[in-house]
C-alpha positions in Angstrom: -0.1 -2.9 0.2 -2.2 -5.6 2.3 -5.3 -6.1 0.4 -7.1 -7.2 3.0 -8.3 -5.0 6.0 -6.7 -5.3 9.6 -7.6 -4.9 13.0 -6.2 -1.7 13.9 -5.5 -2.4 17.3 -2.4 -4.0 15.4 0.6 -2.3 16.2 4.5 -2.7 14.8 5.2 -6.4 16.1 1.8 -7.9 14.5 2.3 -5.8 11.3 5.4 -7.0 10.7 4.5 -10.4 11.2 1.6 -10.1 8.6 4.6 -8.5 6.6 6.9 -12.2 6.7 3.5 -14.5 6.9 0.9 -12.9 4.8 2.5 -11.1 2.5 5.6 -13.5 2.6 8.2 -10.5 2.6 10.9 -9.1 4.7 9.6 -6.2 6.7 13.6 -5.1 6.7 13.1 -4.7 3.2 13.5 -1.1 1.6 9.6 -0.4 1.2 6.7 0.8 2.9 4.0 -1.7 4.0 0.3 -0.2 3.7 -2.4 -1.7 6.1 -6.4 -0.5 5.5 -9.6 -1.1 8.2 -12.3 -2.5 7.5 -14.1 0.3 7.0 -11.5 2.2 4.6 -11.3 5.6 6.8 -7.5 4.8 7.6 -4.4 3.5 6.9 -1.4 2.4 9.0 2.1 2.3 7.2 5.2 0.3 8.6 8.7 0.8 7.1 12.2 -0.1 8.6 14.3 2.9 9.2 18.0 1.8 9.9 17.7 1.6 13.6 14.0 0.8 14.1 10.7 0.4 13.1 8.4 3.3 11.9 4.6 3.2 11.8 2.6 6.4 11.1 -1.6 6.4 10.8 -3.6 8.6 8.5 -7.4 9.1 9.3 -10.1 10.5 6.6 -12.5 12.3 8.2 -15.4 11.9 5.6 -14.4 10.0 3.0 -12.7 6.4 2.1 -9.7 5.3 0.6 -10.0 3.8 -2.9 -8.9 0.0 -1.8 -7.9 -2.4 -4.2 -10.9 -5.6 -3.9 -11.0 -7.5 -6.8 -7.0 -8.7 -7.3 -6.4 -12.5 -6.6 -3.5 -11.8 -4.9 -3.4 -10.6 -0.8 -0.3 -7.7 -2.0 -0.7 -4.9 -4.1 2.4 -3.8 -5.2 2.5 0.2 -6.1 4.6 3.0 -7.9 5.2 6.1 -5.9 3.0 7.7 -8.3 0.0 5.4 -7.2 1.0 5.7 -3.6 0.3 9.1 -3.7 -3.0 9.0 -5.8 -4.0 7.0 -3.3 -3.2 9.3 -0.4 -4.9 12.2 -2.4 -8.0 9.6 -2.9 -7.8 8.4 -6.6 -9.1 5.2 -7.3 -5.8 3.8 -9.2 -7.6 0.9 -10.7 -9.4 3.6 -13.0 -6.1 5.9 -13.8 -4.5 4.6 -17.2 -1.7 6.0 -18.5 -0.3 6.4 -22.1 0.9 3.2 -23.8 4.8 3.5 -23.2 6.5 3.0 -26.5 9.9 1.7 -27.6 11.4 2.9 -31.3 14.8 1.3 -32.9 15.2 3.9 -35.0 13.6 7.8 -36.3 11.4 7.1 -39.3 
Protein backbone atom coordinates (compact mmCIF):
# COMPACT_ATOMS: atom_id res chain seq x y z
CA UNK A 1 0.00 0.00 0.00
CA UNK A 2 1.25 3.64 -1.10
CA UNK A 3 0.55 5.77 1.76
CA UNK A 4 0.47 8.72 0.03
CA UNK A 5 -2.29 9.70 -2.50
CA UNK A 6 -1.75 9.72 -6.37
CA UNK A 7 -2.89 11.46 -9.25
CA UNK A 8 -5.18 9.16 -10.82
CA UNK A 9 -4.62 10.03 -14.16
CA UNK A 10 -1.63 7.57 -13.35
CA UNK A 11 -1.91 4.56 -15.30
CA UNK A 12 0.31 1.00 -15.28
CA UNK A 13 3.70 2.46 -16.50
CA UNK A 14 3.76 5.46 -13.73
CA UNK A 15 2.47 3.07 -11.05
CA UNK A 16 4.91 0.81 -11.55
CA UNK A 17 7.53 3.22 -11.44
CA UNK A 18 6.22 4.64 -8.07
CA UNK A 19 6.33 0.74 -7.26
CA UNK A 20 10.61 0.52 -7.98
CA UNK A 21 11.20 4.45 -6.88
CA UNK A 22 8.87 5.16 -4.04
CA UNK A 23 8.24 2.28 -2.56
CA UNK A 24 11.72 0.81 -3.58
CA UNK A 25 10.10 -2.69 -4.69
CA UNK A 26 9.86 -4.83 -7.65
CA UNK A 27 6.47 -4.36 -9.31
CA UNK A 28 7.25 -8.17 -10.74
CA UNK A 29 7.05 -9.13 -7.27
CA UNK A 30 4.15 -11.66 -6.18
CA UNK A 31 1.84 -8.78 -4.46
CA UNK A 32 -0.66 -6.38 -5.12
CA UNK A 33 0.32 -2.67 -5.10
CA UNK A 34 -2.62 -0.31 -3.52
CA UNK A 35 -2.69 3.38 -4.80
CA UNK A 36 -5.47 5.96 -2.94
CA UNK A 37 -6.60 9.77 -4.35
CA UNK A 38 -6.43 12.41 -2.64
CA UNK A 39 -9.68 12.45 -1.67
CA UNK A 40 -10.03 8.71 -0.44
CA UNK A 41 -13.16 7.80 -2.71
CA UNK A 42 -10.86 5.23 -4.84
CA UNK A 43 -8.29 3.01 -5.10
CA UNK A 44 -6.32 1.70 -8.05
CA UNK A 45 -4.43 -1.81 -7.60
CA UNK A 46 -1.47 -3.00 -9.87
CA UNK A 47 -0.26 -6.62 -9.78
CA UNK A 48 1.91 -8.61 -12.34
CA UNK A 49 0.09 -11.48 -13.78
CA UNK A 50 2.63 -13.85 -15.71
CA UNK A 51 2.30 -12.27 -19.02
CA UNK A 52 1.35 -8.70 -18.14
CA UNK A 53 0.34 -6.06 -15.99
CA UNK A 54 -3.11 -5.83 -14.26
CA UNK A 55 -4.66 -2.70 -12.83
CA UNK A 56 -8.32 -2.72 -11.69
CA UNK A 57 -10.10 0.70 -9.93
CA UNK A 58 -12.72 0.59 -7.23
CA UNK A 59 -14.91 3.81 -6.67
CA UNK A 60 -17.04 4.54 -3.33
CA UNK A 61 -19.79 6.26 -4.09
CA UNK A 62 -20.45 7.95 -0.63
CA UNK A 63 -18.08 7.09 1.63
CA UNK A 64 -13.99 6.99 2.04
CA UNK A 65 -11.58 4.44 2.49
CA UNK A 66 -9.95 4.22 5.98
CA UNK A 67 -6.25 5.39 4.73
CA UNK A 68 -3.40 4.77 6.84
CA UNK A 69 -1.87 8.76 7.71
CA UNK A 70 0.14 8.78 10.66
CA UNK A 71 2.95 5.79 9.74
CA UNK A 72 6.54 7.21 9.07
CA UNK A 73 7.05 5.07 6.41
CA UNK A 74 5.55 5.86 2.58
CA UNK A 75 4.39 1.55 2.40
CA UNK A 76 1.94 -0.05 4.38
CA UNK A 77 2.45 -3.54 4.25
CA UNK A 78 -0.96 -5.67 4.76
CA UNK A 79 -2.37 -9.22 5.59
CA UNK A 80 -5.14 -10.41 3.34
CA UNK A 81 -7.24 -10.07 6.24
CA UNK A 82 -6.60 -6.21 6.40
CA UNK A 83 -6.80 -5.97 2.68
CA UNK A 84 -10.16 -6.99 2.77
CA UNK A 85 -11.31 -4.90 5.90
CA UNK A 86 -10.20 -2.30 4.01
CA UNK A 87 -12.20 -3.00 0.91
CA UNK A 88 -15.36 -3.56 3.25
CA UNK A 89 -14.28 -0.02 4.88
CA UNK A 90 -12.72 -0.89 8.37
CA UNK A 91 -10.38 1.41 9.65
CA UNK A 92 -7.44 -1.43 10.40
CA UNK A 93 -5.53 0.86 12.62
CA UNK A 94 -8.47 0.42 15.17
CA UNK A 95 -9.04 -3.66 14.65
CA UNK A 96 -6.82 -5.56 17.39
CA UNK A 97 -6.62 -8.93 17.54
CA UNK A 98 -6.04 -11.44 20.35
CA UNK A 99 -2.50 -11.59 21.73
CA UNK A 100 -1.13 -14.78 19.82
CA UNK A 101 0.45 -17.08 22.35
CA UNK A 102 3.16 -19.69 22.24
CA UNK A 103 3.13 -22.71 25.09
CA UNK A 104 6.26 -25.39 25.51
CA UNK A 105 4.24 -27.57 27.25
CA UNK A 106 0.23 -28.43 28.78
CA UNK A 107 0.26 -27.34 32.37
Amino acid sequence: MHREPVDFRKAINDLSLIVEDVMELSPFKRAIFVFCNKNRRQLKVLYWENTGFVLWQKRLEKARFKWPKKQEQSTVELTHEQWRWLLRGFDMTQIKPHETLSFQTIG
